[in-house]
SETORKOL-904190 format. One record per residue (C-alpha): residue in three letters; y, z, x. Coordinates in steps of 0.02 Angstrom, whole numbers, plus 50000, padded with zeros to 5 digits. Layout:
<nodes>
ALAYZX
...
</nodes>
This chain:
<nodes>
UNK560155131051281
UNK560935149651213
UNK561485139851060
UNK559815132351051
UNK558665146651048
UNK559985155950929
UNK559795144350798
UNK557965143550814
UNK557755163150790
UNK558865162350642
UNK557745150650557
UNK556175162050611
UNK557285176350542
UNK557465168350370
UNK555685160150364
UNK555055181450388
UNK556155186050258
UNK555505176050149
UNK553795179650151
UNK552935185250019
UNK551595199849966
UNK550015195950053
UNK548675189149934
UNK547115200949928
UNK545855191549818
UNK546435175349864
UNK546085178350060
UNK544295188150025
UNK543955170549921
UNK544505159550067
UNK543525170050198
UNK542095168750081
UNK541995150550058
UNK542225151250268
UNK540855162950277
UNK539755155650168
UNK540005140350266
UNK539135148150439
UNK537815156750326
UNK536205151350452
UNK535035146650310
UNK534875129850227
UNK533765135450084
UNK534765151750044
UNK536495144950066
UNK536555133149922
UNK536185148449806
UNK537725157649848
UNK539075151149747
UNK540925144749811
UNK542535155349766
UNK543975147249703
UNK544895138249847
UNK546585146049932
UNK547645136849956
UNK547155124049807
UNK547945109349905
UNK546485111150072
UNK545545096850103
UNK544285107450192
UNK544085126450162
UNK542425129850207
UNK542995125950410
UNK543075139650524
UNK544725139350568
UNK546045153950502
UNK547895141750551
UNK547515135250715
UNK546125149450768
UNK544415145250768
UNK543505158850725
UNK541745155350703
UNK541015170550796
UNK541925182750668
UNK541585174150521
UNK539645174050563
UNK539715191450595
UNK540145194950418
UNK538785184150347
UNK537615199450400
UNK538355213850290
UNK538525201750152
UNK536755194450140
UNK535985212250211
UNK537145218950058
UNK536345206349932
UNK534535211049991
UNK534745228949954
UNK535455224749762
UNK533735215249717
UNK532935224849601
UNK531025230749669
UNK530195220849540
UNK530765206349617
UNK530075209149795
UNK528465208649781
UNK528195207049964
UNK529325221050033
UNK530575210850120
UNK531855223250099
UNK532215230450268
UNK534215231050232
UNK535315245450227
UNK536605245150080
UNK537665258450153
UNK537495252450310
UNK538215235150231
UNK539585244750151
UNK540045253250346
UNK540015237250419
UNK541195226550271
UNK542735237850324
UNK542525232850522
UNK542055214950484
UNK543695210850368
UNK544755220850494
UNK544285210750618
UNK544635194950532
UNK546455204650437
UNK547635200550583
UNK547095178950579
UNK547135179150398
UNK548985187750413
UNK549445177250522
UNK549215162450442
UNK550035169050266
UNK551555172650368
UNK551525154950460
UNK551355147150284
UNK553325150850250
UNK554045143850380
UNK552815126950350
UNK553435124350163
UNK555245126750251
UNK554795111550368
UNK555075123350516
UNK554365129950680
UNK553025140850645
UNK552175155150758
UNK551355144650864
UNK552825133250870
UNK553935147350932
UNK552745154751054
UNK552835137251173
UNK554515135851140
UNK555525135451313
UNK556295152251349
UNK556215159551153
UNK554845174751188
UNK556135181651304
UNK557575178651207
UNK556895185851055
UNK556375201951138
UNK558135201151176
UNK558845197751020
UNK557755209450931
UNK558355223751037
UNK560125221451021
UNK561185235050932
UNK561875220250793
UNK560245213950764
UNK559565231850710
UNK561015238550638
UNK560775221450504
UNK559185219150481
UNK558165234550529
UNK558235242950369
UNK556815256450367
UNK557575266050201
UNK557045249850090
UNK555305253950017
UNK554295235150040
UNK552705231549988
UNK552255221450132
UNK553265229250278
UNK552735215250398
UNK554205205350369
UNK555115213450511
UNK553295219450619
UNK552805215950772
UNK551095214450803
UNK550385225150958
UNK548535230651030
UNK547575243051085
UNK548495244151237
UNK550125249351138
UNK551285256251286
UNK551185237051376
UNK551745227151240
UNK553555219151203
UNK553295230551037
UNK553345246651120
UNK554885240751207
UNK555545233451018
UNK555065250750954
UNK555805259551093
UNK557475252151057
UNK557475251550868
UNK557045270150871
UNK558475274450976
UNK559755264750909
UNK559355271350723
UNK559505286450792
UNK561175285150869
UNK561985274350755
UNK561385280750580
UNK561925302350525
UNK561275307750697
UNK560715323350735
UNK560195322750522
UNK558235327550552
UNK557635320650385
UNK558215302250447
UNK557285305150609
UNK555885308750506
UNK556225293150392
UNK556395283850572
UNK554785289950648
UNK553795282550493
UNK554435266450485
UNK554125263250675
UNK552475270050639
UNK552115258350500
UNK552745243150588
UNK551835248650750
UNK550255237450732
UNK548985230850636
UNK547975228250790
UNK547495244250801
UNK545575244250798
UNK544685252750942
UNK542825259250911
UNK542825275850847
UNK542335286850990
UNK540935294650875
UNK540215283250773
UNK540685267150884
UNK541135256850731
UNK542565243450749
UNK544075248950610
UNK545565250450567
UNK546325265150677
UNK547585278650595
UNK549355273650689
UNK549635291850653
UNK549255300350859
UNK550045281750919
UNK551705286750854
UNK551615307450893
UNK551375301351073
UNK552605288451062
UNK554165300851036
UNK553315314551101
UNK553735326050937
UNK552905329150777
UNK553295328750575
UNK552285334150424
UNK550535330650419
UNK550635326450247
UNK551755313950309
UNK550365304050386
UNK549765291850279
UNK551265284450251
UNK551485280850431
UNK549585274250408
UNK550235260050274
UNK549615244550392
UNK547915253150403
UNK548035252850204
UNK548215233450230
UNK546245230450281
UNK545765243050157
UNK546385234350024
UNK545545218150097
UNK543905225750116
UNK544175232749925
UNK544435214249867
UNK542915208949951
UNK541915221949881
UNK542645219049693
UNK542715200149717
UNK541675192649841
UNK539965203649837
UNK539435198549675
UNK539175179649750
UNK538295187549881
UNK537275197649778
UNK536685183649642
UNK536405172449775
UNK535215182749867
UNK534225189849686
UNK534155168749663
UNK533135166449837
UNK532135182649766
UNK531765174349583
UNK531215159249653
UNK530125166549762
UNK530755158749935
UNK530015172250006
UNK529795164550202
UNK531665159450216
UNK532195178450151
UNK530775186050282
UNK531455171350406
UNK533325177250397
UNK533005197450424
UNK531905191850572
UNK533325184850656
UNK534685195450601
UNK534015210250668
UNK533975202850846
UNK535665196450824
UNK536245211850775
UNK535995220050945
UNK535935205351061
UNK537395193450984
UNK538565208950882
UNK538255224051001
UNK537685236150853
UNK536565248350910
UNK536745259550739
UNK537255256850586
UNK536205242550576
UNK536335231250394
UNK534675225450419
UNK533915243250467
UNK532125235150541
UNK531275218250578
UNK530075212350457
UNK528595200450558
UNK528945183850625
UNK528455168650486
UNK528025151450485
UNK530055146050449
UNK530365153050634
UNK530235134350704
UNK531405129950832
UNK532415113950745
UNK533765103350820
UNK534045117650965
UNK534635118851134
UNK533435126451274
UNK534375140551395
UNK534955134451546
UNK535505116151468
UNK537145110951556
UNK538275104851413
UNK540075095251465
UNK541405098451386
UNK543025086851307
UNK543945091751476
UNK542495085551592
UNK542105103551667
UNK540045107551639
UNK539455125751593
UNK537765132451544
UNK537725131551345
UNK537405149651355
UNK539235151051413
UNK539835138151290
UNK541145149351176
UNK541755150551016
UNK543235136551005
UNK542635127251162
UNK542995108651123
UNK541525094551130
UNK541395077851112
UNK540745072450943
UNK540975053050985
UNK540245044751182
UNK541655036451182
UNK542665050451254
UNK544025048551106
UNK543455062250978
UNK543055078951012
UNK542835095350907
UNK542805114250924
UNK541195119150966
UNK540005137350961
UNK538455140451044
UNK537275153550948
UNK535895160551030
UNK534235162750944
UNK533035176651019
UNK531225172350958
UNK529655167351031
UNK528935153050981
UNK528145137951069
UNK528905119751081
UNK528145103451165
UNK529455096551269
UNK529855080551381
UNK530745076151560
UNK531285060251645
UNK530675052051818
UNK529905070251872
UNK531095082351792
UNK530295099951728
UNK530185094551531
UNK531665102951458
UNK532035095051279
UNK531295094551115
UNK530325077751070
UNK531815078350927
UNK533165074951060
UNK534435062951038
UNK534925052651184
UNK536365039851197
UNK535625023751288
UNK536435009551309
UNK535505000251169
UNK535765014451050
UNK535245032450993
UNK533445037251049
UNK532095049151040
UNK530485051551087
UNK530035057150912
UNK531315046250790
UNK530355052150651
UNK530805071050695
UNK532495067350733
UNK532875058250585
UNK532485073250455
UNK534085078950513
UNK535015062850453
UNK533745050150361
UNK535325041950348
UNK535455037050540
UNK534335024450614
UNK533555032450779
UNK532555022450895
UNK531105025450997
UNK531385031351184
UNK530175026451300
UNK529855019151470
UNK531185007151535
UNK532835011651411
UNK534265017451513
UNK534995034251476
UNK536865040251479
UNK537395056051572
UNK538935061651547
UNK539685069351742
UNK541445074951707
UNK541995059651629
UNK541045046151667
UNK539405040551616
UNK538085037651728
UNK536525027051694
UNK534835031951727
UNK533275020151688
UNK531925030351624
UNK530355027351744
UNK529205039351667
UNK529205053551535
UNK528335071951585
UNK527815081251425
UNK527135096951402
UNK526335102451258
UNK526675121151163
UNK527875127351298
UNK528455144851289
UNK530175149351235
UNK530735168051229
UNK532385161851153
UNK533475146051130
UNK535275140451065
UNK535855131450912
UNK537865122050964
UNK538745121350812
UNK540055109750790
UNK541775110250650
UNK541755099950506
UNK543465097350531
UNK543565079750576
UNK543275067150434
UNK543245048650454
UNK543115041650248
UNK544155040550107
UNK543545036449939
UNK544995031849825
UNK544265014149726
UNK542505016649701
UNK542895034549641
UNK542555033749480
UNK540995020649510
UNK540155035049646
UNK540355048249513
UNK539185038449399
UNK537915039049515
UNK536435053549521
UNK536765064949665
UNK535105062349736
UNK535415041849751
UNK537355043849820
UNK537055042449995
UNK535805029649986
UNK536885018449904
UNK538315020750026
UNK537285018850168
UNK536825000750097
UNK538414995050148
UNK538644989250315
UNK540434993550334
UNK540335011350306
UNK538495014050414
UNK539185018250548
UNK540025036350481
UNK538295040050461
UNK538095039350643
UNK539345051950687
UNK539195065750548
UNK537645075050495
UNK537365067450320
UNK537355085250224
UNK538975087150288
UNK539535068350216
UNK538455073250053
UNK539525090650010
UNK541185081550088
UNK540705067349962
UNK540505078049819
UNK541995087549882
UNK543005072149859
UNK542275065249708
UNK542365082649584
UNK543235097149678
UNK541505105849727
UNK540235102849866
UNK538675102149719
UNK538365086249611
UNK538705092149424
UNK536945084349382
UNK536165099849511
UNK535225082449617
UNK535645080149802
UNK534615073749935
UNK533315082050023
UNK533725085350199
UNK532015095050253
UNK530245089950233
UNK529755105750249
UNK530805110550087
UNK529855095149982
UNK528855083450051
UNK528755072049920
UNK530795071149881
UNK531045069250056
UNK529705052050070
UNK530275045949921
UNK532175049749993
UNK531725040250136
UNK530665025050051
UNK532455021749932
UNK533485022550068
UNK532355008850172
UNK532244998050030
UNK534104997449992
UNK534574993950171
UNK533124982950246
UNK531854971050173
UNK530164975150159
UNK528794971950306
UNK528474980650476
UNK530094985150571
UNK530424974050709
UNK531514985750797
UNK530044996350847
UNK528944982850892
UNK528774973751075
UNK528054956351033
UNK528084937551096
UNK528094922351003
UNK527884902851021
UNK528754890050937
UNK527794874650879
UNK528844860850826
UNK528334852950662
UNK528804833550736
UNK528604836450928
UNK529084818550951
UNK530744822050905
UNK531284833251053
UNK532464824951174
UNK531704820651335
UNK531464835551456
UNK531714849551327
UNK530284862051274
UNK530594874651122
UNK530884891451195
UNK529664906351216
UNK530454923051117
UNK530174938551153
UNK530624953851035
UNK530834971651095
UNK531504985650997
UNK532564973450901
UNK533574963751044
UNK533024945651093
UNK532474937651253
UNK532454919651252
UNK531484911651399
UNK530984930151480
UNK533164929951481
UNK533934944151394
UNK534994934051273
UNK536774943251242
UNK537284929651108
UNK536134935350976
UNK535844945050837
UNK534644954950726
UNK534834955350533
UNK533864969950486
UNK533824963950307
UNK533534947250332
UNK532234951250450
UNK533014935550568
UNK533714932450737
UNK535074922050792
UNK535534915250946
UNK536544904151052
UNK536244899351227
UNK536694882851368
UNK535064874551428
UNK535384869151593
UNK534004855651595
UNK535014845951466
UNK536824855951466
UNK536784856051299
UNK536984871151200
UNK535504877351099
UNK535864887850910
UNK534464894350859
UNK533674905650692
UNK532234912550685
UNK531304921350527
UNK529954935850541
UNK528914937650418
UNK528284951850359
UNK526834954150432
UNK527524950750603
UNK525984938650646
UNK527194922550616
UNK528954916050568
UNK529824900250564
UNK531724893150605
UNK532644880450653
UNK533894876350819
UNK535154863450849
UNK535454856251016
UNK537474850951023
UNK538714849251162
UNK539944860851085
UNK539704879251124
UNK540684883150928
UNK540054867950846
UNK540824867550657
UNK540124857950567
UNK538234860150492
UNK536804846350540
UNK535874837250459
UNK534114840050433
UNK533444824850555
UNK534944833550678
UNK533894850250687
UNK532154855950763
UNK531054866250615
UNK529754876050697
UNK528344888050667
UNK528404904750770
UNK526674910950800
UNK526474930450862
UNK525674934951025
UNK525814950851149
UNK526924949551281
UNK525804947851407
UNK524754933751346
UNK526474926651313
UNK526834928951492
UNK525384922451557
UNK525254907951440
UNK523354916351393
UNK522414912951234
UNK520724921351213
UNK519434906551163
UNK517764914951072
UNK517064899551007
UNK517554880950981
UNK518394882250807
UNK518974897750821
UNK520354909750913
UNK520954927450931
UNK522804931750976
UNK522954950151027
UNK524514959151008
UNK524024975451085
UNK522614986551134
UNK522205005451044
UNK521465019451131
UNK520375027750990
UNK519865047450968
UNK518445051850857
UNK518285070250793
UNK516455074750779
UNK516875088950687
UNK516495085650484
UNK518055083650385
UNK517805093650223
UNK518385086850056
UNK520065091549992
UNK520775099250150
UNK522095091150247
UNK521735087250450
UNK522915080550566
UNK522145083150739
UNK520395082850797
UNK519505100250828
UNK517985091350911
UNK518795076650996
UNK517755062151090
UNK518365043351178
UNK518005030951063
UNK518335017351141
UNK519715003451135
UNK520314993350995
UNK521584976050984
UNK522504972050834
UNK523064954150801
UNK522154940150700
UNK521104925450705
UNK521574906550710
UNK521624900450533
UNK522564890750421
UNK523284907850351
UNK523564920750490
UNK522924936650419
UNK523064952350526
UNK521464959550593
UNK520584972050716
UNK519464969650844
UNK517964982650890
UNK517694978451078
UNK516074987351102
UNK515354982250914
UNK515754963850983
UNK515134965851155
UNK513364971551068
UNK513304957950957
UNK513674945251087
UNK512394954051214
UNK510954952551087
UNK511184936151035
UNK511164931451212
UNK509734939951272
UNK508794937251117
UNK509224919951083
UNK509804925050908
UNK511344919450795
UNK511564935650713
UNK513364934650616
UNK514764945050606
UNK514254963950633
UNK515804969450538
UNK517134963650419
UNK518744969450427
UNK520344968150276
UNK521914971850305
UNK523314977550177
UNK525354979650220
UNK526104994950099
UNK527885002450145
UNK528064993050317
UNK526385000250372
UNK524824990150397
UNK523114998150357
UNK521624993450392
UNK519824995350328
UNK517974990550409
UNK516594988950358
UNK514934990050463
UNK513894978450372
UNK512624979250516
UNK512514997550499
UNK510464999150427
UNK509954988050574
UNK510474999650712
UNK509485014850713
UNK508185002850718
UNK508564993850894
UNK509375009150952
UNK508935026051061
UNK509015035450894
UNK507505027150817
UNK506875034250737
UNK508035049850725
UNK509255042750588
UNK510465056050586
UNK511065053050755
UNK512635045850733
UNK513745048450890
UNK513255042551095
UNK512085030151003
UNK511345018051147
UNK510385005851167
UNK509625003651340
UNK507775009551324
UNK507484999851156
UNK508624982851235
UNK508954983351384
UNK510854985351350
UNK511914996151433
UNK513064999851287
UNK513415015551185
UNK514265015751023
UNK515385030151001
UNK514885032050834
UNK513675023050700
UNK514865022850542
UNK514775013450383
UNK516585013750331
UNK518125015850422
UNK520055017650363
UNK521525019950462
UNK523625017150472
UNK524635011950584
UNK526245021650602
UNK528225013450540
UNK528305013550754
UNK526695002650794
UNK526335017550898
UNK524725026150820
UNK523725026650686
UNK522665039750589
UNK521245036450472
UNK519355042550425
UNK517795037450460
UNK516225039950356
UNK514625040750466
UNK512855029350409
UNK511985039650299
UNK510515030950222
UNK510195045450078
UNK511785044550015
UNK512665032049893
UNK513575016050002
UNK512915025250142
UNK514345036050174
UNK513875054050248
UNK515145064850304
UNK517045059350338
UNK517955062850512
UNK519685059850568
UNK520095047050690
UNK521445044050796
UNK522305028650898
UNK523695028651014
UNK524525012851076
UNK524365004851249
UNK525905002551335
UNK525944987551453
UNK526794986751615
UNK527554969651536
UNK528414977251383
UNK529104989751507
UNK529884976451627
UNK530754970051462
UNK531334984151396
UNK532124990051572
UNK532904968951589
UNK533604973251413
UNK534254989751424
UNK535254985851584
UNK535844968951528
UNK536764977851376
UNK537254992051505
UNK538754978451555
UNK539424975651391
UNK539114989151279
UNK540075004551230
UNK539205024051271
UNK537985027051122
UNK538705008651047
UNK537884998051122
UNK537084991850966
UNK538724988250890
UNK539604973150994
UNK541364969250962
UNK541824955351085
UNK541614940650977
UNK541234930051136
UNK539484939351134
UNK538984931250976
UNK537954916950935
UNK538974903450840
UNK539534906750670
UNK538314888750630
UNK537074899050665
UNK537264908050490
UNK536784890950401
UNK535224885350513
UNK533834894750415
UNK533804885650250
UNK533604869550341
UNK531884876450391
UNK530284870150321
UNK529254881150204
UNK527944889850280
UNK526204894150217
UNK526684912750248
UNK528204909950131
UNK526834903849981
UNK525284915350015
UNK525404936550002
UNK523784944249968
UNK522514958250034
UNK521704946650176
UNK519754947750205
UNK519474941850387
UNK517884934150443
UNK517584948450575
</nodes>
């Protein structure tokens, strides 16, 4: 073991020696990049330019890792003296609105402790670089190695060692060849003891009794004393680098020249001259950066950043003076609360232990995959500011999370606003959470599953402060060698949209943040994290609406065809045969059901199936008991998701191989219907030739307020009940989708019954599909007649509460008397938003004044009881957070399955698109 541990000093020994001057301007442009990287401002960032990279050969610079420290915490801190810094350069004509509150001496004060703080990792790591080009151990290596710290204090202290290596006459530009690093707490390190020795072996070996060597002694042990030196100053209370100077008087208890002292001070010298590099070579990125916010007038993000920083100063750094940002401006509109952490929220850790994310700390490691494989170093930032959020709960918890939440369940990522979460990642599909989904909790390191029974919210909650848990960008899953060349050719703005097309490489998507892919891309693909061509991706709507909807509208049509998602819709379906007759004795077509993309066949969650998002299809294989035979089906949505058609094949093989025949298969028609009239079997007759289906039922707010021209309104200031709506459409030969005014149709039917009248339609509604979303538009044709027949006779500008008991005898009351009426329905079938222009006989069409209206969705206990059946059935099979994504090949439908659809028959859907004008 002696010879062992010999051998391995000797090659630490030569790796020392070999060493070579420490690089100034290369390490301030590495800790730049680094710094840069942590800089808490997504508008600002991108204006501060990148420093050459050191070493050339990283694959990722910008990390916050110094050799195998993570240091995010210290390279944050320096973000504030640099951006503080490159506030007070901007010249006053620039700052129009007096944002600069920043101190540039102040700045200049706090760049010495910063880089000090941050010398002793970044010397580190240039002296573990030798002995990793020599393919040996390096620091790290030697520090776990069995039995060598003891042996090399040892070693280090014998008379041979110091009499051969020590050699404190030679005058070396970088004496830490031979140096021991030591702390504040000098007197208990192994250097005092290595000190101790070298000291008085020097001495007793080397002219003794000669003073001028003991002077000569005294300053080389002072030089090599430490570093690590860096105590506040007892005045001023400012972290630097402290003279070594009073360490070494006490040490041998004896003093030499003062003028003598700043040679013993050479390691202080060492920050100095980092914090001069930064100041020559790093501040001017800083500085143009900032005066580019300034020029283009980004005014709120500047105002945004000094809020913050001068909170963080105190609360997060401990500076009470000296402060780079001297005073807080006011709070802004940018001081939203996005993709945060609330105080209190217990986060687990890669190890299975749970802490409060306020005691989450700075190299703490995470799990960035549910599948407990992959985890990364992890920081928790807190963020002081008051500001109000509308959070949500589970089966009676005290709401605790942001509607933007994330959740793992076991059919996929969730939230309970997608839309919200997604503007983090457009790139990642996020689903809706609601009632009935089954959440994961990680407790230590299993997953439990919770079904979600009910959802608590609470609107514009309070929060005096919150956290932000950053993860490393260390971990990279994608390697781009091929389609190089091909990528580059692409605009920057249209990269990621065309990766994400392909299905093999989605799922990265799903496990990094896609700005972090985008500037890894371009990383890759030209040696910087911009596109040449200055175009990237939006990754904010609140930075540009429009590039970030027309972002999202490429990306939908590149990766799914166009119609209303069916992975956000709950709806049934029946299948008509097209030759009945044909069906083997016993055997009925299946009912389908369809929630949030997975299948049930028969009110049976269906495990062998599948959803083509493109293709807008579902396959499926089941056995049919009745008949044990095994049934491969395909069905086709279209569109519109009123209808579809498909095709199954009843065989006695469960892998049949070869394809049928078209008299071998079933063709059907799929005709829409909600769940629960699909449950029930119900269809709603309203006369002899005619039918309505109803998918679902609409809850409707009116705003009596008037809605003035060219202003934007998205909630009601005046609100009223206005009733209930369905959405669905009318038996025809062409189903068009329609709305239903329950009240407007209960009037109508009342009169003509107690009148004895045949008064037509009192409305007609058309429908149009745009972008996946369906709008509608109605008309009240029967508008002129009602004030007429109504309590407002003959007061015609009464145009909400308008009854008609004293006039008719009926006990209805029409929320409002409109002419026109437009509204959306939202990508999520969830709500829709529209106007409404009230009956106005003086004006032209008879439009008066436009109000906003509002619908929310009814949930039915039905969809719920499917969604629950669904989400536990794939709770068996499915991976954490994967669930979506099913390996075992036994858990899909047969691979015939794939050549089923084109032996459907053509459908009148497939011939007919157009702008349908119902009869109601």
């Amino acid at each position: 073991m002696s010879a062992d541990l010999e051998t391995v000093f000797a090659e630490a020994i030569k790796g020392i020696k070999a060493v070579k001057p420490f690089p100034y301007d290369d390490y301030a442009n590495r800790l730049h990049n680094k710094v840069r990287f942590t800089f808490q401002s997504d508008i600002m960032q991108p204006n501060i330019d990148r420093a050459p990279t050191y070493p050339e050969d990283d694959p990722d610079p910008d990390n916050w890792f110094i050799d195998i420290f993570g240091v995010w915490d210290l390279l944050y801190k320096a973000s504030f003296p640099s951006v503080s810094g490159g506030i007070a350069s901007v010249d006053d004509q620039y700052d129009p609105k007096n944002l600069k509150h920043a101190d540039e001496e102040n700045s200049k004060i706090r760049y010495l402790e910063v880089l000090t703080n941050l010398m002793g990792f970044c010397l580190g790591e240039h002296i573990n670089r030798e002995p990793k080009s020599q393919g040996t151990r390096t620091i790290d290596d030697l520090w776990h190695y069995d039995g060598f710290q003891d042996f090399c204090l040892d070693a280090v202290t014998k008379q041979s060692f110091i009499m051969n290596e020590i050699h404190y006459m030679q005058d070396r530009d970088h004496v830490y060849r031979t140096a021991p690093s030591a702390g504040i707490d000098f007197q208990n390190k192994a250097s005092y003891k290595t000190l101790n020795q070298w000291s008085y072996t020097l001495w007793a070996n080397r002219d003794k009794g000669d003073v001028t060597q003991m002077d000569d002694i005294v300053k080389f042990c002072g030089r090599v004393a430490t570093i690590g030196l860096c105590p506040p100053n007892a005045t001023t209370n400012i972290q630097q680098p402290a003279p070594t100077w009073s360490v070494t008087k006490a040490f041998y208890d004896m003093g030499i020249n003062a003028d003598q002292e700043e040679i013993v001070n050479e390691w202080r010298s060492y920050c100095l001259a980092l914090t001069s590099a930064w100041e020559n070579e790093i501040l001017p990125y800083w500085n143009t950066g900032v005066y580019r916010s300034f020029a283009a007038k980004k005014f709120e993000y500047i105002q945004s950043w000094e809020y913050i920083a001068f909170i963080e100063e105190g609360d997060q750094l401990g500076w009470a003076d000296y402060l780079p940002v001297a005073d807080q401006p006011p709070a802004t509109s940018k001081q939203s609360l996005n993709n945060i952490v609330l105080p209190g929220t217990p986060i687990t850790l890669s190890n299975g232990t749970v802490r409060p994310c306020s005691a989450v700390c700075s190299g703490d490691e995470v799990l960035v995959c549910p599948d407990n494989s992959i985890s990364a170093p992890a920081h928790c930032r807190r963020i002081r500011q008051a500001t109000k959020a509308d959070l949500v709960g589970f089966n009676g918890e005290v709401p605790w999370a942001l509607k933007s939440q994330v959740f793992h369940t076991t059919t996929g990522p969730r939230a309970l606003d997608p839309e919200a979460a997604q503007s983090f990642n457009p790139y990642r599909r996020i689903g809706k959470l609601a009632i009935g989904h089954v959440v994961l909790r990680l407790q230590g390191h299993e997953y439990q599953y919770v079904e979600i029974k009910s959802i608590e919210k609470a609107a514009e909650c309070p929060l005096a402060s919150a956290y932000t848990l950053l993860l490393s960008g260390t971990h990279q899953t994608h390697t781009l060698r091929e389609t190089v060349e091909a990528l580059r050719k692409v605009p920057g703005d249209q990269r990621l949209g065309l990766l994400y097309h392909f299905q093999e490489i989605r799922g990265m998507f799903g496990k990094f943040d896609a700005e972090a892919i985008y500037q890894r891309l371009n990383w890759e693909l030209f040696g910087q994290y911009k596109s040449p061509d200055g175009r990237g991706p939006s990754m904010s709507k609140s930075a540009n609406p429009l590039n970030y909807t027309e972002h999202l509208r490429t990306t939908k049509s590149m990766s799914v065809s166009k119609g209303i998602p069916i992975d956000r819709l709950a709806r049934g379906f029946r299948l008509e045969s097209h030759e009945p007759d044909r069906l083997p004795a016993g055997y009925e077509l299946p009912t389908l059901s369809l929630v949030d993309g997975y299948l049930l066949v028969d009110d049976e969650v269906e495990l062998r199936s599948k959803h083509d998002t493109r293709k807008r299809s579902f396959r499926w294989t089941r056995q049919v008991l009745q008949t044990k035979m095994f049934e491969h089906g395909v069905v086709e949505i279209c569109p519109r998701v009123i209808s579809g058609k498909g095709v199954i094949y009843l065989s006695s093989e469960a892998e049949p191989r070869e394809v049928p025949t078209r008299d071998q298969i079933h063709a059907f028609e799929a005709k829409a219907c909600s769940l629960d009239d699909l449950k029930t079997g119900n269809t709603r007759s309203v006369a002899d030739d005619e039918s309505w289906t109803s998918f679902g039922k609409w809850n409707v707010t009116l705003d009596k307020s008037v809605w003035p021209p060219n202003t934007e309104r998205t909630e009601p200031e005046d609100p009223m009940d206005g009733g209930t709506f369905e959405d669905g459409y009318w038996a025809q030969q062409v189903q068009v989708p329609a709305v239903r005014l329950n009240l407007v149709d209960s009037l109508q039917d009342q009169i003509n019954q107690k009148y004895s009248q045949g008064l037509g339609d009192f409305y007609d509604v058309t429908s149009q599909m745009k972008d996946g979303e369906q709008t509608y538009s109605v008309q009240f044709k029967r508008a002129p007649m009602v004030p007429f027949v109504s309590d407002a006779n003959p007061d015609i500008n009464k145009t909400f509460g308008v009854g008609f008991q004293s006039d008719l005898g009926i006990d209805i009351t029409l929320p409002s008397l409109f002419q026109e009426m437009t509204f959306t329905m939202d990508a999520l079938y969830e709500s829709f938003t529209g106007y409404f222009f009230e009956y106005d006989p003086t004006m032209r069409g008879y439009k008066g004044n436009r109000h906003l209206v509002q619908g929310t969705v009814s949930d039915s206990d039905t969809v719920k009881a499917c969604r629950a059946n669904i989400s536990h059935a794939y709770a068996a099979i499915s991976k954490p957070g994967e669930a979506h994504i099913i390996s075992n090949q036994q858990l899909q439908p047969s691979a015939l399955t794939e050549s089923l659809l084109p032996l459907s028959a053509p459908s009148l859907e497939d011939l007919v698109r157009f702008t349908g004008r119902n009869r109601r």
